[in-house]
C-alpha positions as CSV (number, residue, x, y, z in Angstrom):
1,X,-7.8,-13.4,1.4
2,X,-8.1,-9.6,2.8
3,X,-11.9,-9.9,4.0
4,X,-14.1,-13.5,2.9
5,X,-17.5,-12.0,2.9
6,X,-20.6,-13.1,1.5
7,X,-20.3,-16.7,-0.4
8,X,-22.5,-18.4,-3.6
9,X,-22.8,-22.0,-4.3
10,X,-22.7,-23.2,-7.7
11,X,-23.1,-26.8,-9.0
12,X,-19.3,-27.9,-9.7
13,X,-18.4,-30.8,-12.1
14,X,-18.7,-34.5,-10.6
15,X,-21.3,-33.2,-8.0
16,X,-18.4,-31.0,-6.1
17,X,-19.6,-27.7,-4.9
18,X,-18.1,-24.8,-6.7
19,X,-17.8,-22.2,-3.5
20,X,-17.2,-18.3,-4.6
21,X,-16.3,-16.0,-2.2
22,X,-16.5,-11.9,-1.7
23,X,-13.1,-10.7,-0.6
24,X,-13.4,-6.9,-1.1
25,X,-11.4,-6.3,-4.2
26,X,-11.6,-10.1,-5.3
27,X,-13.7,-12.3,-6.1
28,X,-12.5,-16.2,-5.4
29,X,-13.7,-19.4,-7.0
30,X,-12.9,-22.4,-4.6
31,X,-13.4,-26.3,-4.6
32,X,-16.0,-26.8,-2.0
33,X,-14.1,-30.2,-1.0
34,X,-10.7,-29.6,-1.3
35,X,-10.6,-25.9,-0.7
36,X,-8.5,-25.3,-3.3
37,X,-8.1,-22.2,-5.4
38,X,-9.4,-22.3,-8.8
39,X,-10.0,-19.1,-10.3
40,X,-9.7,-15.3,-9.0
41,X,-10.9,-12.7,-10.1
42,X,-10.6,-9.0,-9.6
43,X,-12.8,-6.0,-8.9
44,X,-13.3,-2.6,-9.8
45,X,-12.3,-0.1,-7.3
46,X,-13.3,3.0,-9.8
47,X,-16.5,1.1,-10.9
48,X,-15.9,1.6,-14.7
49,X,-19.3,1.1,-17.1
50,X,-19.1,-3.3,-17.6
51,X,-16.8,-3.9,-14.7
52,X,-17.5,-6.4,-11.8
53,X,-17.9,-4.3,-8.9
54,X,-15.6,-5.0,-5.4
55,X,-17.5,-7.8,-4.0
56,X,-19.2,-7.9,-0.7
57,X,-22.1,-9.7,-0.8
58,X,-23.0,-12.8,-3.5
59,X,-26.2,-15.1,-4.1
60,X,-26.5,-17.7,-6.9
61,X,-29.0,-16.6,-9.8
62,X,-28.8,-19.8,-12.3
63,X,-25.4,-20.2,-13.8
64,X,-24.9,-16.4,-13.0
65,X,-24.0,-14.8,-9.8
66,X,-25.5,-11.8,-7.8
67,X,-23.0,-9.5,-6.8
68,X,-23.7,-6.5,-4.3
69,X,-21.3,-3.6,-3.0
70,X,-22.2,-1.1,-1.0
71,X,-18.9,0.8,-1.9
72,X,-19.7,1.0,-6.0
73,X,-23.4,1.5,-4.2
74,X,-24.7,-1.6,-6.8
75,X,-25.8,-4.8,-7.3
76,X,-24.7,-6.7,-10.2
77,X,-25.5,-9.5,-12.5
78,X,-22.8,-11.6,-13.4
79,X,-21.3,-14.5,-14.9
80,X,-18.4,-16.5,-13.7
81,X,-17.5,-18.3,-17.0
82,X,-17.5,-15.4,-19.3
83,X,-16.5,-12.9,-16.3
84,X,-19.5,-10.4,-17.9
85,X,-21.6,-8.1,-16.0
86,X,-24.9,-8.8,-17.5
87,X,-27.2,-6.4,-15.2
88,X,-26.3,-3.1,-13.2
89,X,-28.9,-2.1,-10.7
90,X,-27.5,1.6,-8.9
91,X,-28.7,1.6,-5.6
92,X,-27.7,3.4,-2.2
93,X,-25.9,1.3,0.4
94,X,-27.2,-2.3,-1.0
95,X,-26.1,-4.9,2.1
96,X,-27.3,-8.0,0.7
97,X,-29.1,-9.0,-2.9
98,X,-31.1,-12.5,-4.2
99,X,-33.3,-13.7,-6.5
100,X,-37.1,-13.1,-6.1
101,X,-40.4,-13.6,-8.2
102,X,-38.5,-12.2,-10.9
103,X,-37.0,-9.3,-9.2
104,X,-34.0,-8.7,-6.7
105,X,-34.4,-8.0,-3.4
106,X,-32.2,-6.0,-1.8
107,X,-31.6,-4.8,1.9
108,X,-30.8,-1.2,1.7
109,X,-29.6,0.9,4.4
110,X,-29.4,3.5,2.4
111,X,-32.5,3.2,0.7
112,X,-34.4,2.5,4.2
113,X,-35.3,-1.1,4.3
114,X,-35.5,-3.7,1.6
115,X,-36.1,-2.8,-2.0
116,X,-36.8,-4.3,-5.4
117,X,-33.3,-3.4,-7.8
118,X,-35.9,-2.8,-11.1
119,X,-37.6,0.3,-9.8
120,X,-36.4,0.1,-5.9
121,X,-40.1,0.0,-4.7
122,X,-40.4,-0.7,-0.7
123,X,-40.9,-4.5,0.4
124,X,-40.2,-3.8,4.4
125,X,-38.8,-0.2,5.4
126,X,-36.4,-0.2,8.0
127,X,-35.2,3.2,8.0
128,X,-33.7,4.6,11.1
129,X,-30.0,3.3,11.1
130,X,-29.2,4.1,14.4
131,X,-31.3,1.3,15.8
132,X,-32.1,-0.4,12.6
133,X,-29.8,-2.1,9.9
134,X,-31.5,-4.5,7.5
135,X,-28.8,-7.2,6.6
136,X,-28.9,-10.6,5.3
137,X,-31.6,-12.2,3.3
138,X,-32.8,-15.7,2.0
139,X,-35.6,-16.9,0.4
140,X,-37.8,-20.5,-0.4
141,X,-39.2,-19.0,-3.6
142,X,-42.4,-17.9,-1.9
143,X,-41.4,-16.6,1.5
144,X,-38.9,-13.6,2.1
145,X,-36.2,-13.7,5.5
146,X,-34.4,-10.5,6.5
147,X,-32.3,-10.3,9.5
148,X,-32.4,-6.9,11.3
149,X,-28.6,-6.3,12.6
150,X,-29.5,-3.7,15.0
151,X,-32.6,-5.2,16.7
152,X,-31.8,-8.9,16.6
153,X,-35.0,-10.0,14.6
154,X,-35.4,-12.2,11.8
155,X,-38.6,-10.9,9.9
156,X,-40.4,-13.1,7.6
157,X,-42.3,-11.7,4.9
158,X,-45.1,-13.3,3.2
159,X,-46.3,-12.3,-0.6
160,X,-49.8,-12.1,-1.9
161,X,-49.1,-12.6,-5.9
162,X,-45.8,-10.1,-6.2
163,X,-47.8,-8.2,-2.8
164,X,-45.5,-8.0,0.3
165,X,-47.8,-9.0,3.8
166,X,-47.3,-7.5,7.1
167,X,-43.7,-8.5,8.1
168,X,-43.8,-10.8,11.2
169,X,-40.3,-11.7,13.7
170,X,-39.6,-15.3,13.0
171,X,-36.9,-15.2,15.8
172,X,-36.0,-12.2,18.4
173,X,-33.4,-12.1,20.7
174,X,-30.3,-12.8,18.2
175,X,-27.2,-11.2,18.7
176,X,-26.1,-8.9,15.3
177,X,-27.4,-11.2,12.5
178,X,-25.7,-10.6,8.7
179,X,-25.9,-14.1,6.6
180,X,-29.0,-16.1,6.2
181,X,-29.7,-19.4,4.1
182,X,-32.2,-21.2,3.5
183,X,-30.8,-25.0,4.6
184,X,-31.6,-28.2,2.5
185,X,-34.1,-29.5,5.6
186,X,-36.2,-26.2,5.6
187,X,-34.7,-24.0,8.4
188,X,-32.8,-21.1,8.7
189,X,-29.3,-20.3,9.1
190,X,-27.8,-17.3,10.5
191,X,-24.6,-16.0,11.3
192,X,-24.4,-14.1,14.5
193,X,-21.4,-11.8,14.5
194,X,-22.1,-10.7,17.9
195,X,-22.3,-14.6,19.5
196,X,-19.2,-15.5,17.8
197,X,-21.5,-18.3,16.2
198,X,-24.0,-20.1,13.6
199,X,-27.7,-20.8,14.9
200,X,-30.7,-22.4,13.5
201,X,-34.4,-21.2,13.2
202,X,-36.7,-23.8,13.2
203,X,-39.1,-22.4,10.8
204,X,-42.0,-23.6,12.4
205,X,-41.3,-22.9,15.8
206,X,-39.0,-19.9,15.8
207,X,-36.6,-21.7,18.0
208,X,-33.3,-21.4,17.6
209,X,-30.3,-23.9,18.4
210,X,-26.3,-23.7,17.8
211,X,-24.8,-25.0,14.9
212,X,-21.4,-23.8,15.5
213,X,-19.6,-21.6,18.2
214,X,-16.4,-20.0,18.6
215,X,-16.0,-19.1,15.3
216,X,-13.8,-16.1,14.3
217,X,-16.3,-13.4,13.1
218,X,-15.5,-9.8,11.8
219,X,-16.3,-7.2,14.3
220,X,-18.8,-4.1,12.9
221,X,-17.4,-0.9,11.7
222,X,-15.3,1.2,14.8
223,X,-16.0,4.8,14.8
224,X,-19.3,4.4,12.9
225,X,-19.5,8.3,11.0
226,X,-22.3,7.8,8.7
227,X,-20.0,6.1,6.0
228,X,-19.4,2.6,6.8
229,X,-22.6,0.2,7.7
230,X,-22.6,-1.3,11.0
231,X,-22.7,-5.3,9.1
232,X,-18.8,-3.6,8.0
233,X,-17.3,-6.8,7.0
234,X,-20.2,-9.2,6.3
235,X,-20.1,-12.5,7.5
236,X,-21.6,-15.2,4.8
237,X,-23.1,-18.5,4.9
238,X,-24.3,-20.8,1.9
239,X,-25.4,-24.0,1.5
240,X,-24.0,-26.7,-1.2
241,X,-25.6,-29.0,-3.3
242,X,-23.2,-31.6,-0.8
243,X,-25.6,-29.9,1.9
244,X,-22.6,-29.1,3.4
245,X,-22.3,-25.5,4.8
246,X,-20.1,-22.8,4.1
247,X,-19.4,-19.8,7.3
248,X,-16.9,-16.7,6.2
249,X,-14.9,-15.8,9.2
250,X,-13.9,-12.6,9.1
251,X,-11.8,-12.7,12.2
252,X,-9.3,-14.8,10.9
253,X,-9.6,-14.6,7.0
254,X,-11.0,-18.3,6.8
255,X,-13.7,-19.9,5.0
256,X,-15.4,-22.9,8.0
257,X,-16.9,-25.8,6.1
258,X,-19.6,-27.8,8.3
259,X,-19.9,-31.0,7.0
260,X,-23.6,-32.5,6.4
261,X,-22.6,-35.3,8.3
């Protein structure tokens, strides 16, 4: 792999996990268990009309995969038995994309914050990029997460009907979140790029604990010009049907698996 970024977990045959991975020009289909290969397959640098898109950020929808890029600036719908692009949302510098109350949400830089795809209409602005940097997101179904990479915060955004309430912090104090997941036991998971490690919110509490350290992270983008988003090489986490967790490290072009047990 050149860069494993954001990862999607699909139910594989036999109860396996089916593990798909970002890797900037590819995008890889991996046995969760064995962590073998079993199917590539390859982006779109020129972003030709049907193509997929170079991968950096992914989020199972269904059967179907949602694929963002903030180098095509889209996020896609897609389909990893036909290899089809069923949707094309153009957006500005989409970060991260998932499924929600029949939309996609999307954190924006870009854009300001984080947006729906069908008619980019504001769910939280976060719009000045030199302190703010909307990253990762997860969801329940109900309730919306967003880590903020410049400010450390975790906000948590409640709905009225399809109506976004007031944003509230969840957890402060973290250092350069990107990938959140909603776990199997109802917390949190982030990946903090800046602690070298993967921490847990406790939903109810906002406390946070270690899950793993020492992992080998990307670092964000050097020389920063207005170009490249400070999240650079996004660091991805998912969760398998196994309950087993999946941690992209950048660092060293490896994909961590943390067993459930």
């Amino acid at each position: 792999m050149i860069a494993p970024m954001g990862m999607a977990v699909l139910p594989g045959a036999n109860n396996k996990d089916d593990l798909f991975v970002a890797d900037l020009f590819r995008l890889y289909q991996f046995n969760g268990l064995s962590g073998s290969e079993e199917n590539v397959y390859k982006g779109d640098l020129l972003g030709r009309p049907g193509n997929l898109t170079n991968p950096f950020t992914l989020s199972a929808d269904g059967e179907n995969l949602i694929v963002s890029s903030y180098f095509g600036a889209v996020v896609q719908i897609w389909n990893p038995q036909s290899d089809q692009v069923i949707e094309t949302y153009t957006m500005g510098i989409p970060i991260d994309a998932i499924r929600f109350k029949n939309d996609i949400a999307v954190s924006d830089l870009g854009l300001g914050g984080v947006v729906r795809a069908s008619d980019q209409s504001m769910i939280l602005p976060i719009d000045n990029a030199n302190v703010f940097a909307p990253s990762g997101l997860a969801t329940n179904g109900e309730t919306l997460w967003v880590a903020d990479w410049g400010t450390g915060i975790v906000w948590q955004i409640g709905f009225d009907g399809d109506t976004p309430m007031p944003a509230v912090p969840i957890a402060s104090g973290l250092m350069n979140p990107e990938g959140l997941a909603w776990d199997n036991n109802g917390s949190l998971l982030v990946v903090e790029t800046g602690a070298s490690q993967l921490s847990r919110i406790d939903l109810t509490t906002g406390a946070v604990s270690i899950v793993a350290d020492g992992l080998s992270l990307s670092g964000p983008a050097v020389g920063q010009d207005g170009f490249l988003p400070p999240t650079y090489l996004f660091d991805g986490v998912a969760v398998g049907q196994s309950g087993d967790i999946y941690v992209s490290g950048g660092g060293k072009n490896v994909i961590y698996r943390i067993s459930e047990n």
